[in-house]
LOKOLTOR-717896 format. One record per residue (C-alpha): residue number from 0; residue in one letter; x, y, z. Coordinates in steps of 0.5 Angstrom, whole numbers, always signed. Layout:
REM LOKOLTOR-717896
(pt NUM,"A",(X,Y,Z)) ...
END
This chain:
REM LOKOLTOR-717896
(pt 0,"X",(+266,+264,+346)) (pt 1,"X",(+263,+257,+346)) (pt 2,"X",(+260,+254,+352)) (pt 3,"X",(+263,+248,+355)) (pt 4,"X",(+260,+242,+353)) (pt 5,"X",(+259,+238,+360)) (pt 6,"X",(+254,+234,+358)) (pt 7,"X",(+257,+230,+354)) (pt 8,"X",(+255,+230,+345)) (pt 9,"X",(+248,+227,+343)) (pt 10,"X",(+251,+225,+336)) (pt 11,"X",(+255,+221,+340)) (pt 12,"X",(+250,+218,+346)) (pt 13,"X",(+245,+217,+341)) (pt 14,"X",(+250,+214,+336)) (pt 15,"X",(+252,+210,+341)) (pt 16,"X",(+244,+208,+343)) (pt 17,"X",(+243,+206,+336)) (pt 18,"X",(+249,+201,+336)) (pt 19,"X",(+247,+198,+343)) (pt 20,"X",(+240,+196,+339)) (pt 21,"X",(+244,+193,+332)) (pt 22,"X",(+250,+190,+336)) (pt 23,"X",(+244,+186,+341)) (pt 24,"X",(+239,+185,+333)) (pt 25,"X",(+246,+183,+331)) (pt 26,"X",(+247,+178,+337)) (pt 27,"X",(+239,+177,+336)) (pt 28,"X",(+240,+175,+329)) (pt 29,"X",(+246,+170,+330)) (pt 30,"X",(+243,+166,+335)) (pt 31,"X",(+235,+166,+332)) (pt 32,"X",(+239,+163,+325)) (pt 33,"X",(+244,+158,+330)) (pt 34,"X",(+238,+155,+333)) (pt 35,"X",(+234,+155,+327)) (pt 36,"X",(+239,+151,+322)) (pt 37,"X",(+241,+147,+328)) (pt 38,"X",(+233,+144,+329)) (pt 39,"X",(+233,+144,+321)) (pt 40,"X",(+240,+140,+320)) (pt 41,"X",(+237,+136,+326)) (pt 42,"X",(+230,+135,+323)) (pt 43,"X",(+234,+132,+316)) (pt 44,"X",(+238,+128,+320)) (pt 45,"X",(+232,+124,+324)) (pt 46,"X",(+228,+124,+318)) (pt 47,"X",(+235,+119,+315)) (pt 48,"X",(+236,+116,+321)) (pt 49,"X",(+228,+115,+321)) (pt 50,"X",(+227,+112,+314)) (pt 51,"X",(+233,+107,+315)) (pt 52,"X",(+230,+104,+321)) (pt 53,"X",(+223,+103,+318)) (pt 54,"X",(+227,+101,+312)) (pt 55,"X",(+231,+95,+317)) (pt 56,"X",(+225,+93,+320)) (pt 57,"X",(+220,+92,+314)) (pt 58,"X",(+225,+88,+312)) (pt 59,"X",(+225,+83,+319)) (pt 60,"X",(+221,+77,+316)) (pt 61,"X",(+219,+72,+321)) (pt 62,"X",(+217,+64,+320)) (pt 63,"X",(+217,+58,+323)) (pt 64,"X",(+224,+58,+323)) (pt 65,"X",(+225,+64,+327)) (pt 66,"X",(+226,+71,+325)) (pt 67,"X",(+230,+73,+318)) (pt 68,"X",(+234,+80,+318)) (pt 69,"X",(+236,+83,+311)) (pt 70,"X",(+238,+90,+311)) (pt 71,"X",(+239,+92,+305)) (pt 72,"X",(+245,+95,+303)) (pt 73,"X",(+242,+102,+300)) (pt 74,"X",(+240,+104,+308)) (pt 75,"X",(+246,+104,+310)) (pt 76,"X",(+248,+107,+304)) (pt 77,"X",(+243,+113,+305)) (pt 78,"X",(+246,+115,+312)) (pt 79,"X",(+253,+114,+310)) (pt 80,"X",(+251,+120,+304)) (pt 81,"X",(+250,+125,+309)) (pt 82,"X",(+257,+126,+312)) (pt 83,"X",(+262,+122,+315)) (pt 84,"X",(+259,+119,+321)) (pt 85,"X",(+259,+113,+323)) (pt 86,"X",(+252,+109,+324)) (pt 87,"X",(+250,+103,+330)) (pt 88,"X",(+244,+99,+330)) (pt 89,"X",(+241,+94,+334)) (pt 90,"X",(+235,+90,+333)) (pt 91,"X",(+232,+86,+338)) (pt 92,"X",(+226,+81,+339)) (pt 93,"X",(+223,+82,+345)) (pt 94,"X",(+228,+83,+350)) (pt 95,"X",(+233,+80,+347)) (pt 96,"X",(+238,+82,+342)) (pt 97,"X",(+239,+78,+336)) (pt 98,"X",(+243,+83,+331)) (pt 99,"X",(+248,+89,+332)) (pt 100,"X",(+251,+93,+339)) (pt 101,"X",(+248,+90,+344)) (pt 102,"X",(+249,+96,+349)) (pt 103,"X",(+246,+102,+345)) (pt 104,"X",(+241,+105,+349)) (pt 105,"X",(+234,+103,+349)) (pt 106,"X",(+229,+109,+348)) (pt 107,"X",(+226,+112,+354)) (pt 108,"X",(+219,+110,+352)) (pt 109,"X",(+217,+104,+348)) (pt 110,"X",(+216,+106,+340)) (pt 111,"X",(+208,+106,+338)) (pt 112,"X",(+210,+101,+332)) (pt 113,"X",(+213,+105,+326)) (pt 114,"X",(+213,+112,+328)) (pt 115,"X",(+220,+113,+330)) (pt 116,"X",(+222,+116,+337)) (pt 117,"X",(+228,+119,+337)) (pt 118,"X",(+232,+121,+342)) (pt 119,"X",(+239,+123,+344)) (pt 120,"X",(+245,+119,+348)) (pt 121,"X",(+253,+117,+349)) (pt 122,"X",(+256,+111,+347)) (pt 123,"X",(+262,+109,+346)) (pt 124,"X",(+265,+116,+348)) (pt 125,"X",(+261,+119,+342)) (pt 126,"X",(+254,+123,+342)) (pt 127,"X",(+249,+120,+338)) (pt 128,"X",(+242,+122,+335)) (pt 129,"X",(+238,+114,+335)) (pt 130,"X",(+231,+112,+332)) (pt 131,"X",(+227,+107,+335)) (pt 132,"X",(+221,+104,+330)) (pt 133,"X",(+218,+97,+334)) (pt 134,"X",(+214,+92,+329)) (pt 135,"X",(+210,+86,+331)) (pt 136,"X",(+213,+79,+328)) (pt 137,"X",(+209,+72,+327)) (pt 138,"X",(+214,+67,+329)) (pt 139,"X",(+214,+60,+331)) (pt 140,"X",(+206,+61,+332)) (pt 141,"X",(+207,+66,+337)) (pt 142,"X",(+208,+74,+336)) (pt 143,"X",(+213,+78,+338)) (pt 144,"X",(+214,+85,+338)) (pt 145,"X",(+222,+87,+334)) (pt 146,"X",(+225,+94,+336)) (pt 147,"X",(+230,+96,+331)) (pt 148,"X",(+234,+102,+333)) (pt 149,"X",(+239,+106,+328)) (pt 150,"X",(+245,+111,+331)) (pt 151,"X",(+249,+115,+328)) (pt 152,"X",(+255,+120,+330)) (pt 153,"X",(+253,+128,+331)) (pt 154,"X",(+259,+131,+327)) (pt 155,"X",(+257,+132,+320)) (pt 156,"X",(+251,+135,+324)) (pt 157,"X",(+256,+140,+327)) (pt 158,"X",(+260,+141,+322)) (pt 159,"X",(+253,+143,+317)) (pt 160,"X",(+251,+148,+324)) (pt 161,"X",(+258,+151,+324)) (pt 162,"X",(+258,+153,+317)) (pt 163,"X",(+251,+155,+318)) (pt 164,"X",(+253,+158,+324)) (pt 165,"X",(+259,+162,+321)) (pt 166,"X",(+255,+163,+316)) (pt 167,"X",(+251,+167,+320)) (pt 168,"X",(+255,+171,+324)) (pt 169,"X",(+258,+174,+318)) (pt 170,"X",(+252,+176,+316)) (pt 171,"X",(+251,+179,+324)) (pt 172,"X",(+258,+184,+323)) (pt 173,"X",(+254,+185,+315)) (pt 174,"X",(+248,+188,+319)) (pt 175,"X",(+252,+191,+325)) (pt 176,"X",(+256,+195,+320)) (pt 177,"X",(+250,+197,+315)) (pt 178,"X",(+246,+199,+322)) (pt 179,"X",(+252,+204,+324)) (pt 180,"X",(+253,+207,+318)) (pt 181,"X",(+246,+209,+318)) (pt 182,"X",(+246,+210,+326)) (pt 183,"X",(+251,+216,+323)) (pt 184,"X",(+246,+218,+318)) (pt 185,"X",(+240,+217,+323)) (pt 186,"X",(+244,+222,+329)) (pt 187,"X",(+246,+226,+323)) (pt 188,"X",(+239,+227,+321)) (pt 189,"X",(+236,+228,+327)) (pt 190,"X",(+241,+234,+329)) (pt 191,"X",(+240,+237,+322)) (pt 192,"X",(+235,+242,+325)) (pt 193,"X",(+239,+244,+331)) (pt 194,"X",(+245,+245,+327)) (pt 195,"X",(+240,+249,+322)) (pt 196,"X",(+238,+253,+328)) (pt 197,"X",(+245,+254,+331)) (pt 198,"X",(+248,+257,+324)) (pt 199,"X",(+241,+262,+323)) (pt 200,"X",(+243,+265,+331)) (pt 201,"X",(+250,+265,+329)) (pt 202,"X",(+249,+269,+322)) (pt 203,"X",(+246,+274,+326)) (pt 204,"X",(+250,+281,+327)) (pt 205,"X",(+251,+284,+334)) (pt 206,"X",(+245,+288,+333)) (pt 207,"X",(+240,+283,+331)) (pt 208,"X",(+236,+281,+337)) (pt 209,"X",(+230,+280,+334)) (pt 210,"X",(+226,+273,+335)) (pt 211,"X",(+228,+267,+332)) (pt 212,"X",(+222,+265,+327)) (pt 213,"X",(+226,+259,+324)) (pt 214,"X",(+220,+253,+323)) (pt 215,"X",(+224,+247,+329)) (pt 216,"X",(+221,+241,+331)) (pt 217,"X",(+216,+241,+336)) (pt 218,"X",(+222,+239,+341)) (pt 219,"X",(+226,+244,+340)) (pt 220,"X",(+220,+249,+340)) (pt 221,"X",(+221,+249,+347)) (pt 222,"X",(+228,+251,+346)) (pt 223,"X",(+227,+256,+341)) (pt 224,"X",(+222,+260,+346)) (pt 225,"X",(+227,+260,+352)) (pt 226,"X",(+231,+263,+347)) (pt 227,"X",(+227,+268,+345)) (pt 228,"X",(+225,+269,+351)) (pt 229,"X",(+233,+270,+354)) (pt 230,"X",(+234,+276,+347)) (pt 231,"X",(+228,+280,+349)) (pt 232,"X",(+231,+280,+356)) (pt 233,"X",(+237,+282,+353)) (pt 234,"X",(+235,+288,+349)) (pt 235,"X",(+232,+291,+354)) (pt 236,"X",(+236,+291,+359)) (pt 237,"X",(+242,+293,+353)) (pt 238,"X",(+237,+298,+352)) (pt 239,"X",(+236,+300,+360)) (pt 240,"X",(+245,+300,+359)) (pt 241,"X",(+246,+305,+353)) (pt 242,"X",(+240,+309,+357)) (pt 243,"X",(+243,+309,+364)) (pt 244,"X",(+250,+311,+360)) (pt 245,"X",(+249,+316,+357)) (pt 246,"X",(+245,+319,+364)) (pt 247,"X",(+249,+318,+368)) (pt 248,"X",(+255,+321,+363)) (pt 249,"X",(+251,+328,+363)) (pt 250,"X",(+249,+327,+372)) (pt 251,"X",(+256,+327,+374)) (pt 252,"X",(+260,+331,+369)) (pt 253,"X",(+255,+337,+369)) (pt 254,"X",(+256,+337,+377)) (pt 255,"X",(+263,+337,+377)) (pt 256,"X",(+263,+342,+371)) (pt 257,"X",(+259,+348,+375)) (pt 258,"X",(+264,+346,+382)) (pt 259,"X",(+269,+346,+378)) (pt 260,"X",(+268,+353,+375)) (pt 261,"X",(+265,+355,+381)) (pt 262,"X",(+271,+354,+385)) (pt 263,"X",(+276,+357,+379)) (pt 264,"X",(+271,+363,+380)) (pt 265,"X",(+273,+364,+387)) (pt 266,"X",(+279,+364,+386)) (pt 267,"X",(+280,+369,+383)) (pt 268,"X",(+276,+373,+388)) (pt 269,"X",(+280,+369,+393)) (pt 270,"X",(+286,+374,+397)) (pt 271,"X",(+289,+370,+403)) (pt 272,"X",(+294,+365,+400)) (pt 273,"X",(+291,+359,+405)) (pt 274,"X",(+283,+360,+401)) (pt 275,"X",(+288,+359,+394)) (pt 276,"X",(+291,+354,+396)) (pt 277,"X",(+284,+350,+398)) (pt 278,"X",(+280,+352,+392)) (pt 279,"X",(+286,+349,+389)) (pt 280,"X",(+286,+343,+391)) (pt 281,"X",(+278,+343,+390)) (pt 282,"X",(+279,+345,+383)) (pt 283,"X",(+284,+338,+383)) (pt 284,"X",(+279,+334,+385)) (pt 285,"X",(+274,+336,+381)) (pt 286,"X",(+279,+335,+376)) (pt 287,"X",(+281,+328,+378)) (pt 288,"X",(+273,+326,+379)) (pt 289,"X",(+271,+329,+372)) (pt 290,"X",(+277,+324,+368)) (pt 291,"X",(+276,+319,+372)) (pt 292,"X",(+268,+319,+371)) (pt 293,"X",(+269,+320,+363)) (pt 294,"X",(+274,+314,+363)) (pt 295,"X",(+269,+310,+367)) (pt 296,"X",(+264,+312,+363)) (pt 297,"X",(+268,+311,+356)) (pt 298,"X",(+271,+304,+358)) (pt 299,"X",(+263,+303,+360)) (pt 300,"X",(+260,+306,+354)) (pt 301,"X",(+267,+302,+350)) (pt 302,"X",(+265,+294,+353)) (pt 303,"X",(+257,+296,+351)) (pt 304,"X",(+259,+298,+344)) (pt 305,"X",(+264,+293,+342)) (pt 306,"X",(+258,+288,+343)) (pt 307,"X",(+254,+292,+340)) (pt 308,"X",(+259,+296,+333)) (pt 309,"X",(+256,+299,+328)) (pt 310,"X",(+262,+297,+324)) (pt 311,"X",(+261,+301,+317)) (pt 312,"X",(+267,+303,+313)) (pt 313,"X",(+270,+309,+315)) (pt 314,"X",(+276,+314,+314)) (pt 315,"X",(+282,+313,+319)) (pt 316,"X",(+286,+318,+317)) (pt 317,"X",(+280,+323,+317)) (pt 318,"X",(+278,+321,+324)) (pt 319,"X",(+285,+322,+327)) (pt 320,"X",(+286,+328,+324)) (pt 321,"X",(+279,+331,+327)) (pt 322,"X",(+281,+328,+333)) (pt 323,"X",(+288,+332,+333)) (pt 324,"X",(+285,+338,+331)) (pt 325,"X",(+280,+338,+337)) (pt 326,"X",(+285,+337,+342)) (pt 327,"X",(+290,+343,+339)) (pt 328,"X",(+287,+348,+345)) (pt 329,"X",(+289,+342,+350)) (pt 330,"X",(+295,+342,+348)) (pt 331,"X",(+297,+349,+347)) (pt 332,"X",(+295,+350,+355)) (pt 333,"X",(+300,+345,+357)) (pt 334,"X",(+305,+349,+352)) (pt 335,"X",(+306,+343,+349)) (pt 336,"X",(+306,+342,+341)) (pt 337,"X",(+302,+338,+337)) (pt 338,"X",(+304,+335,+331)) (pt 339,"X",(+301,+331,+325)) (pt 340,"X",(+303,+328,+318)) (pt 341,"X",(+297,+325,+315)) (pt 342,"X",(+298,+321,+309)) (pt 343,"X",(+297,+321,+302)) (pt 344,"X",(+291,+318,+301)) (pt 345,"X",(+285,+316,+305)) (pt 346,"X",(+285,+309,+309)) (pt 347,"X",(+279,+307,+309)) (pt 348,"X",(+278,+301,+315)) (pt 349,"X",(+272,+298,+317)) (pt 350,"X",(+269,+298,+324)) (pt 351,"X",(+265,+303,+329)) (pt 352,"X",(+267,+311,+329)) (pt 353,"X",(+265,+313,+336)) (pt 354,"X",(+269,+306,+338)) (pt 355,"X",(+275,+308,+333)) (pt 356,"X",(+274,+316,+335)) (pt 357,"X",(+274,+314,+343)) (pt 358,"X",(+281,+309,+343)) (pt 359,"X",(+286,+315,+339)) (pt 360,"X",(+283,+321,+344)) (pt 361,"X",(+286,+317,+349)) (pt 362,"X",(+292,+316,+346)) (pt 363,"X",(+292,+323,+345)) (pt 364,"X",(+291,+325,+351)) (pt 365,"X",(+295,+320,+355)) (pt 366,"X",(+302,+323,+350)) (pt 367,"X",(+299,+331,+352)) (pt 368,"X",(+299,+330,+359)) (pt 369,"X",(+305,+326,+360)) (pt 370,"X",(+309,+330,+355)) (pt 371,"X",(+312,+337,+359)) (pt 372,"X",(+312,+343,+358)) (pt 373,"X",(+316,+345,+351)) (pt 374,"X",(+315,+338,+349)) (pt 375,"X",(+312,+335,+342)) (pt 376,"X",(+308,+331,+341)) (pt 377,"X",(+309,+327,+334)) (pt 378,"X",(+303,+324,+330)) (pt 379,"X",(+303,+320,+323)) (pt 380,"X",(+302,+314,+320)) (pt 381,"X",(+307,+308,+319)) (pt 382,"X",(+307,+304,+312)) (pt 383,"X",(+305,+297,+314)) (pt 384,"X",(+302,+291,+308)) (pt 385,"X",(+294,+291,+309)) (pt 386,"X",(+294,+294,+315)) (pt 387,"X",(+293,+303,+317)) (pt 388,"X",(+298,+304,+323)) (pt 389,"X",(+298,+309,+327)) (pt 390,"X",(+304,+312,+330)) (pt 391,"X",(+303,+317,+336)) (pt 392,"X",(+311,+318,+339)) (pt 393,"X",(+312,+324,+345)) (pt 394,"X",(+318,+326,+349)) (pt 395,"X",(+315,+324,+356)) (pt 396,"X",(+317,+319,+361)) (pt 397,"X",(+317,+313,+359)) (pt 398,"X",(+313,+306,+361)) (pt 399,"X",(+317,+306,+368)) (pt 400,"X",(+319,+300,+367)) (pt 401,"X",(+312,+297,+366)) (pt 402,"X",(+311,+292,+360)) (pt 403,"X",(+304,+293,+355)) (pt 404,"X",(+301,+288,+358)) (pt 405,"X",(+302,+291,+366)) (pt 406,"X",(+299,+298,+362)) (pt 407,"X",(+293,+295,+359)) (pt 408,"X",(+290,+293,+364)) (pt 409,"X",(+285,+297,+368)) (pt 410,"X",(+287,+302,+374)) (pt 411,"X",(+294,+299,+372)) (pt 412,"X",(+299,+306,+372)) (pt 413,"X",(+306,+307,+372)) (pt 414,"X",(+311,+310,+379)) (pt 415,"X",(+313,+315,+375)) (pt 416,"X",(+306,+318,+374)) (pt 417,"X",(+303,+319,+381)) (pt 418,"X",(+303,+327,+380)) (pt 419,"X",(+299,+327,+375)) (pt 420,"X",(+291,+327,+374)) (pt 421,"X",(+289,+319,+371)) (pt 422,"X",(+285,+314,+371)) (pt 423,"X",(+288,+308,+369)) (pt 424,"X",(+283,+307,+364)) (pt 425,"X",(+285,+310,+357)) (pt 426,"X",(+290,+305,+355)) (pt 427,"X",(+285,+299,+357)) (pt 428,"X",(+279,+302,+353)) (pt 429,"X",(+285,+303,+347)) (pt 430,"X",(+287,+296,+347)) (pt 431,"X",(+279,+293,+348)) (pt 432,"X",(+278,+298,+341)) (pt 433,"X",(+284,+295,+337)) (pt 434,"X",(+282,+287,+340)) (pt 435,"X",(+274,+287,+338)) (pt 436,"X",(+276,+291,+331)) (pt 437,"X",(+282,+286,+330)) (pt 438,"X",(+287,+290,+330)) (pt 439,"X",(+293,+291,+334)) (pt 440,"X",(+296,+295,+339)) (pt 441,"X",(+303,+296,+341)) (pt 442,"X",(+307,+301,+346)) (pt 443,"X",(+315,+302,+346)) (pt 444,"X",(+319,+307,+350)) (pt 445,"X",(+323,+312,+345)) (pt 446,"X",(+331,+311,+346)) (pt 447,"X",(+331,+319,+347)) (pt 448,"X",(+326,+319,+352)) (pt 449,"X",(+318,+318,+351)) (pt 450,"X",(+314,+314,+349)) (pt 451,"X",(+311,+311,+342)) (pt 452,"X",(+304,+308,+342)) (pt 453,"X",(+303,+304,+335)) (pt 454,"X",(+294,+303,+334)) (pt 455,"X",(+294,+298,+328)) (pt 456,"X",(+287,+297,+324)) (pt 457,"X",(+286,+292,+318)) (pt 458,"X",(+285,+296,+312)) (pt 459,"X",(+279,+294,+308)) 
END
């Protein structure tokens, strides 16, 4: 029996965490190379952008004439090797422009000579990144302050960053797909010890109730103390079960027997036909009361054992044929005959003999006492591949219509026997037998009367 897992699985939350922290590394990751490759691509792209409008304005020389401008024809060079971006310039004196587009942006702050000042704009309907360098020029006897400005277009710029970019995020998927699979080794890992200490409890048999003293984490001792703690309960109250069993088993029936005994004694003395009738109907009761005691007990001592088997390998044919020899004497009283064929040959099974013993003598005695007088009980064995199957047949009154399923449950009894003494334990206690041993248990009714119970056991 496996408990439900309401709690959803660790493997699958811890699992989950692990990849929650890869997935937002992998995001981390992707976004830090992003910005990283987009300042780098943009430092490169000021640092031409720079160079070439240092380069124009070294190149401005002044006179008495007024000021020349000769731009050489490797900057421009320069900047169209990067990409295919288009390039702007203007170049002012003072505050008038004397060459190039006389609407590009001026800078937000004025230039410190030829340290560049970049900065970003739109012009013409294109984003731009431009440089700004100032220089002073002697002309026409007077200094004046000429302001070079270089633009350039941003989409080799976007194009480097999104491959970059693309780049990256490649290799954002690559760490994700190696952190979940080491996500799943992690959790693996992790829960090795709790399935290491599952599969030590689940190899113990059903006797073995000792401690465990497996080495476990330090967050699984607390655990494993519980659990020891619950085991050690467990064996005595077991233990306390099996005690107050078998008490119990000798404080009831022994009362009965002496009332029952007592009882059959004045009877006998007894003249008047009223007291006989009254001792009788005592004698009954006290029958009724020690079956019903015993089966109560047997299905008690029944549920203890099959959790507790002492499963070795035993003979099925001898434990039958013990069983039918101890319930001759019965048999012989309600003049009933009581036939066995044992088979050629032993059939050794493997499971426990008191439970074994227990599950045929209610089947014998289910059949003798609902056989009539001069009726015949009929005991053997049916030939089945792997399996030993015994085969107890009577001429008695059939299932009254009942299914296997209706007599096998407890205090379950058929209309057709209410006059006789039961309990309506034996065929429950036979059918737990067969079940806990993995066997089977069958009930037919006979075309010429009576009943035929089929006990079957795996051979060893």
């Amino acid at each position: 029996m496996t408990a439900a897992a309401g709690g959803g699985s660790i493997r699958r939350r811890l699992i989950l965490q692990l990849l929650v922290v890869a997935a937002i590394l992998s995001a981390l990751l992707y976004l830090t190379v992003r910005s990283v490759a987009d300042r780098a691509v943009e430092t490169t792209q000021d640092s031409i952008i720079g160079a070439a409008a240092i380069s124009i304005a070294e190149e401005i020389r002044g006179g008495s004439d007024g000021v020349e401008v000769d731009i050489a024809y490797a900057t421009f060079s320069i900047l169209g090797a990067v990409g295919d971006d288009r390039i702007f310039y203007r170049i002012l004196l003072g505050a008038d422009t004397i060459t190039g587009y006389d609407t590009l942006p001026l800078p937000p702050r004025r230039p410190g000579g030829l340290s560049p000042v970049f900065y970003g704009a739109t012009f013409l309907d294109n984003e731009v990144r431009i440089a700004a360098v100032e220089r002073s020029v002697l002309a026409e006897g007077r200094t004046l302050d000429a302001l070079v400005l270089v633009a350039q277009t941003q989409t080799s710029r976007e194009q480097i960053v999104g491959r970059l970019a693309n780049r990256a995020a490649a290799l954002g998927v690559g760490f994700f797909a190696v952190a979940a699979l080491l996500s799943v080794l992690t959790a693996g890992s992790v829960l090795r010890p709790v399935a290491a200490l599952r599969a030590a409890v689940e190899r113990r048999g059903p006797l073995d109730l000792r401690p465990v003293s497996r080495p476990v984490p330090a967050e699984l001792a607390p655990l494993v103390g519980a659990l020891n703690g619950f085991i050690g309960r467990l064996s005595t109250a077991l233990h306390r079960t099996e005690t107050f069993i078998a008490e119990a088993a000798h404080h009831i029936r022994t009362p009965l027997a002496t009332l029952k005994a007592q009882s059959e004694i004045a009877l006998h003395r007894a003249e008047d036909d009223a007291t006989r009738a009254g001792l009788r109907a005592i004698i009954r009761s006290a029958d009724d009361a020690a079956r019903s005691a015993s089966q109560l007990l047997d299905h008690a001592a029944v549920v203890y054992r099959t959790e507790q088997r002492a499963d070795e390998a035993v003979d099925l044919r001898q434990i039958v044929g013990d069983v039918v020899a101890s319930m001759h004497t019965t048999a012989e009283i309600r003049d009933v005959g009581l036939a066995f064929t044992p088979p050629p040959h032993p059939l050794s099974v493997t499971g426990d003999r008191l439970l074994i013993e227990s599950a045929v003598r209610n089947l014998l005695d289910n059949a003798i006492k609902y056989t009539p007088t001069d009726g015949a009980v009929e005991v053997g064995f049916d030939s089945t591949p792997g399996r030993a199957t015994l085969r107890i047949c009577d001429n008695g009154r059939g299932l009254s219509g009942l299914d296997q399923s209706d007599l096998s449950r407890r205090f379950r009894r058929g209309a057709n026997v209410d006059d006789v003494i039961g309990s309506g334990l034996g065929l429950t206690i036979v059918y737990e037998v067969a079940r806990a041993h993995g066997g089977q248990f069958r009930l037919r009714e006979r075309k010429e009367g009576g009943t035929c119970a089929e006990f079957s056991l795996p051979l060893r």
